[in-house]
C-alpha positions as CSV (number, residue, x, y, z in Angstrom):
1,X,8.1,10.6,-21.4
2,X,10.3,7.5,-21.2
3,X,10.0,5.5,-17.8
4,X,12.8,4.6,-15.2
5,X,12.9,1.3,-16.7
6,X,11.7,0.4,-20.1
7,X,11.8,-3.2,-21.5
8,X,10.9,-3.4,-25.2
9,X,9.9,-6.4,-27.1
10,X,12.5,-8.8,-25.0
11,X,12.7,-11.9,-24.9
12,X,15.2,-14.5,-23.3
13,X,15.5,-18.2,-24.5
14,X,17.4,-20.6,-22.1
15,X,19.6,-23.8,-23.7
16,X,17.8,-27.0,-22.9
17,X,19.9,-29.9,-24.2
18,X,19.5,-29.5,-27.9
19,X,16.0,-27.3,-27.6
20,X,15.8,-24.0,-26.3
21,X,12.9,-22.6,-24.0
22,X,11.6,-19.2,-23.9
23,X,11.3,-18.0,-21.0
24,X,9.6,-14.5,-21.9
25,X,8.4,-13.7,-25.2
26,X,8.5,-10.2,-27.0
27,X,7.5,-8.3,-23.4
28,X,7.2,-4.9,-23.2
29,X,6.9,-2.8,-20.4
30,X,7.6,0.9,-19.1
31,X,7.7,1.9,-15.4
32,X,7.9,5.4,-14.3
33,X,9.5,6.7,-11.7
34,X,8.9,6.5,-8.5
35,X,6.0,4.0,-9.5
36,X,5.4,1.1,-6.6
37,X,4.9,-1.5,-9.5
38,X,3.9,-5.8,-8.8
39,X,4.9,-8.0,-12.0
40,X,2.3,-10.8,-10.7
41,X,1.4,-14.3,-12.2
42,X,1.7,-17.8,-11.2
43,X,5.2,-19.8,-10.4
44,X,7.0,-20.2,-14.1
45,X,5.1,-17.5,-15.6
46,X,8.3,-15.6,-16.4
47,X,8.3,-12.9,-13.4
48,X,11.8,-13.6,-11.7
49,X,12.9,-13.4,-15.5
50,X,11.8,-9.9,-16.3
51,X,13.2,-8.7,-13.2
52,X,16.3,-10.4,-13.9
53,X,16.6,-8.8,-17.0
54,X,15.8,-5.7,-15.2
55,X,18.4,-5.7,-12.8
56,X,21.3,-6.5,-15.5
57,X,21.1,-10.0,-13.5
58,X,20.7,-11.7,-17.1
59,X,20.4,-10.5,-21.1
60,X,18.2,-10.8,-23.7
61,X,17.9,-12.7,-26.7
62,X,16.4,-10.5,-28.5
63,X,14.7,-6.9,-27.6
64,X,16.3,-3.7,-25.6
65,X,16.7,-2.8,-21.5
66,X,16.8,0.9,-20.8
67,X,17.6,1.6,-17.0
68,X,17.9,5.3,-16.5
69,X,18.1,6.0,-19.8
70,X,20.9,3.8,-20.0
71,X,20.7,0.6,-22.4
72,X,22.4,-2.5,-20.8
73,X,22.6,-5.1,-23.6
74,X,25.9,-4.4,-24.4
75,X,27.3,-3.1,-21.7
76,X,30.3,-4.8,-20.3
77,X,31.0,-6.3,-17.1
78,X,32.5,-3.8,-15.2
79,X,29.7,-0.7,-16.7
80,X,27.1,-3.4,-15.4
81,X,28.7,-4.4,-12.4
82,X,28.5,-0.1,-11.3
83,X,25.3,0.1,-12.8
84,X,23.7,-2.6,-10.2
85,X,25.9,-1.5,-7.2
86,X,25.0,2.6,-7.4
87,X,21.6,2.3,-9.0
88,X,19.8,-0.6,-8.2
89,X,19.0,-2.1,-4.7
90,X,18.1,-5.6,-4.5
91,X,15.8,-7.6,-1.9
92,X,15.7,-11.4,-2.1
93,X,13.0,-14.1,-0.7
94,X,15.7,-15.9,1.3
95,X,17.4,-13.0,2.2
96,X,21.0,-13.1,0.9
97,X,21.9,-11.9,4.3
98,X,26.5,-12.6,5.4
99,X,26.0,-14.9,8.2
100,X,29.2,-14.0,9.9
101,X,28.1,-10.3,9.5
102,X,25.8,-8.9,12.3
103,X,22.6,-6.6,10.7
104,X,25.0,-3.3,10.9
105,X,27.9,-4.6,9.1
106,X,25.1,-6.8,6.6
107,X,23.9,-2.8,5.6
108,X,27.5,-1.5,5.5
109,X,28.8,-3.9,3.1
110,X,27.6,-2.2,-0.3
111,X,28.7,1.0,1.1
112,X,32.2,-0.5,1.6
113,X,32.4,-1.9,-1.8
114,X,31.5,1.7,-3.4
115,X,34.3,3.3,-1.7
116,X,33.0,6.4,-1.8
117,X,32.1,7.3,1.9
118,X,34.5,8.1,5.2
119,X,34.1,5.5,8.1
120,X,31.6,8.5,9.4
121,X,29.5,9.1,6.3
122,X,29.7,5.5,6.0
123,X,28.1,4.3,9.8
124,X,25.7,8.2,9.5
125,X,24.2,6.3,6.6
126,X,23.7,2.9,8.7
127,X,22.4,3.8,11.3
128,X,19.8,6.1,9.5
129,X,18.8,2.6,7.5
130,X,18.6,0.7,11.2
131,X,16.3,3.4,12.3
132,X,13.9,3.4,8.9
133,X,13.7,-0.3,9.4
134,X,13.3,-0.3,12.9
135,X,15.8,-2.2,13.9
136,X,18.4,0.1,16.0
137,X,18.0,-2.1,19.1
138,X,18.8,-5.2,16.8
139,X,21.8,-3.9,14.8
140,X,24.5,-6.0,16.8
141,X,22.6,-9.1,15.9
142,X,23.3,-12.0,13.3
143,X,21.1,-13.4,11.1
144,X,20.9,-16.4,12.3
145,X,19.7,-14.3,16.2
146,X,16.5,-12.7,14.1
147,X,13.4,-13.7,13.1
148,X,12.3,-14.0,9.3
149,X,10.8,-10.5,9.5
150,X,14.0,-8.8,11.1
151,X,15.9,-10.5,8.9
152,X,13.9,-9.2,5.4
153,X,14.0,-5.9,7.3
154,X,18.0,-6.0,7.1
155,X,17.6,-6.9,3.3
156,X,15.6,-3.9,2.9
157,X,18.0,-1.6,4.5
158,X,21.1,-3.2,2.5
159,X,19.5,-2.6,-0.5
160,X,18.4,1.4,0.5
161,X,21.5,2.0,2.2
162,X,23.0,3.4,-1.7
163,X,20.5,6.0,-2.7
164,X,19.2,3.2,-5.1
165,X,16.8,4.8,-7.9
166,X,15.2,1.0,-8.4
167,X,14.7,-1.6,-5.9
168,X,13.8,-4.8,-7.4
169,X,12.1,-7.5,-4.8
170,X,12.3,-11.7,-6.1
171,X,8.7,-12.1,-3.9
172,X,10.0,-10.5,-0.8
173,X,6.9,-12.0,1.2
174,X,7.3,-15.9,0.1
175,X,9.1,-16.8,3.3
176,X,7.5,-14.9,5.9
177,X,3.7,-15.8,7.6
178,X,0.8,-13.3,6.0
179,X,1.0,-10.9,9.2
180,X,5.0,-10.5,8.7
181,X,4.7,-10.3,4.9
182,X,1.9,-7.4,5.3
183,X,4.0,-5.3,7.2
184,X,7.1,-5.9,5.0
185,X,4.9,-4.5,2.2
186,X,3.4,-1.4,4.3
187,X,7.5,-0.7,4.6
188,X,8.5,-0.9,1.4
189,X,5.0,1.2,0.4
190,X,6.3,3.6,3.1
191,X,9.5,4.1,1.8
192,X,8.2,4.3,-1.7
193,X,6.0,7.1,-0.8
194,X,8.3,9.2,1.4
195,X,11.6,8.7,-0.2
196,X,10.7,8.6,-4.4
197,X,12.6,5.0,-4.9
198,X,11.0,2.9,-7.5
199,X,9.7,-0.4,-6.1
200,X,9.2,-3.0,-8.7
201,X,8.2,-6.5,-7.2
202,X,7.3,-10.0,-8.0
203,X,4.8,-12.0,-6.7
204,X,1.6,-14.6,-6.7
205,X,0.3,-13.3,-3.7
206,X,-3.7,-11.5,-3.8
207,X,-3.0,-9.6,-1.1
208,X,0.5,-8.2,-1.6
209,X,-0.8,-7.1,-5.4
210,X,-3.4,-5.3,-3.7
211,X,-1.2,-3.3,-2.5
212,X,0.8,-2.3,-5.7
213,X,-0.4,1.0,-6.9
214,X,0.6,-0.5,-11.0
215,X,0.0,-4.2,-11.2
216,X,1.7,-6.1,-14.9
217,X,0.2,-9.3,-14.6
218,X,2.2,-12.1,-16.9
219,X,1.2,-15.4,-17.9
220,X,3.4,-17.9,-20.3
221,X,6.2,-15.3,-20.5
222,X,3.8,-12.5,-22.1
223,X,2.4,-9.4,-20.3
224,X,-1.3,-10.0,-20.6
225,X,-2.9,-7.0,-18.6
């Protein structure tokens, strides 16, 4: 059976004055869904790359990206664009958060670039996130009136808030202390399990990969285990 996501012998070379550096070379990799999935190695080793690739962030030079069944390399724009805002949820290590926007209106915005919800599907939805997250009391707040934890927690629920069937996570624990960053992973494992979203995450930490249940480690731009 073919996975949620399947990456087949891609690779992606980036312009470097008159040289060209790969950043990933012929990497092949299928996730299943619903998997809770780490892409792990050390800083360079090609991890933000892949996931890039993943969420139609960035093409290949060579090799195929399946997402749903769907293959992205030569979609345009706009059949992109809908494919990352109603299937794919995104959560950043520095957040991303509107800084003007309070935590409420931070989840609300993809739901008000879809279009698709009334004002009282539409603040149902929100508030349901606020709760998951555990941040009702908190919802009035801006970013810049939470702490680094509350503030990833709003990330998570912006990027739920769609019915996502993939959320991709750029090391979602790199700027939070190792007591914060645990319990952002417990959530995300707790959501994975209760909800059947696929998590696929990069990171260098020991004890977030612990926690994976699938762990692709890379090294040099190649899956190596």
């Amino acid at each position: 059976m073919s996975g949620i996501v399947e990456l087949t012998k891609v690779t992606k070379d980036y312009p470097l004055g008159k040289l060209s550096v790969r950043a990933i070379d012929a990497v092949s990799i299928s996730i299943g869904k619903g998997e809770f999935t780490a892409i792990a190695g050390p800083s360079g080793s090609g991890k933000t790359t892949i996931l890039n690739m993943i969420g139609c962030m960035d093409v290949p030079t060579t090799g195929t990206v399946s997402i749903d069944g769907t293959i992205t390399n030569n979609l345009y724009d706009h059949a992109l664009t809908e494919l990352r805002l109603n299937r794919i949820g995104f959560i950043f290590q520095s957040f991303n958060l509107i800084n003007v926007l309070d935590a409420y209106q931070n989840i609300e915005f993809p739901l008000l670039l879809q279009g698709t919800l009334s004002g009282k599907a539409r603040k149902a939805r929100v508030n349901e996130m606020l709760e998951k997250v555990g941040l009702t009391k908190q919802s009035g707040q801006r970013p810049n009136e939470l702490s680094g934890g509350q503030r990833q927690r709003v990330a998570i629920a912006r990027a739920l808030v769609t019915n996502p069937a993939i959320v991709l996570a750029d090391e979602p624990t790199a700027n939070l202390d190792s007591t914060t960053g645990t319990a952002i992973v417990e959530l995300m494992r707790d959501l994975n399990k209760n909800e059947g979203i696929t998590f696929i995450f990069s990171t260098h930490d020991p004890k977030v990969m612990d926690r994976a249940t699938r762990l692709v480690m890379v090294a040099d731009g190649r899956v190596v285990e």
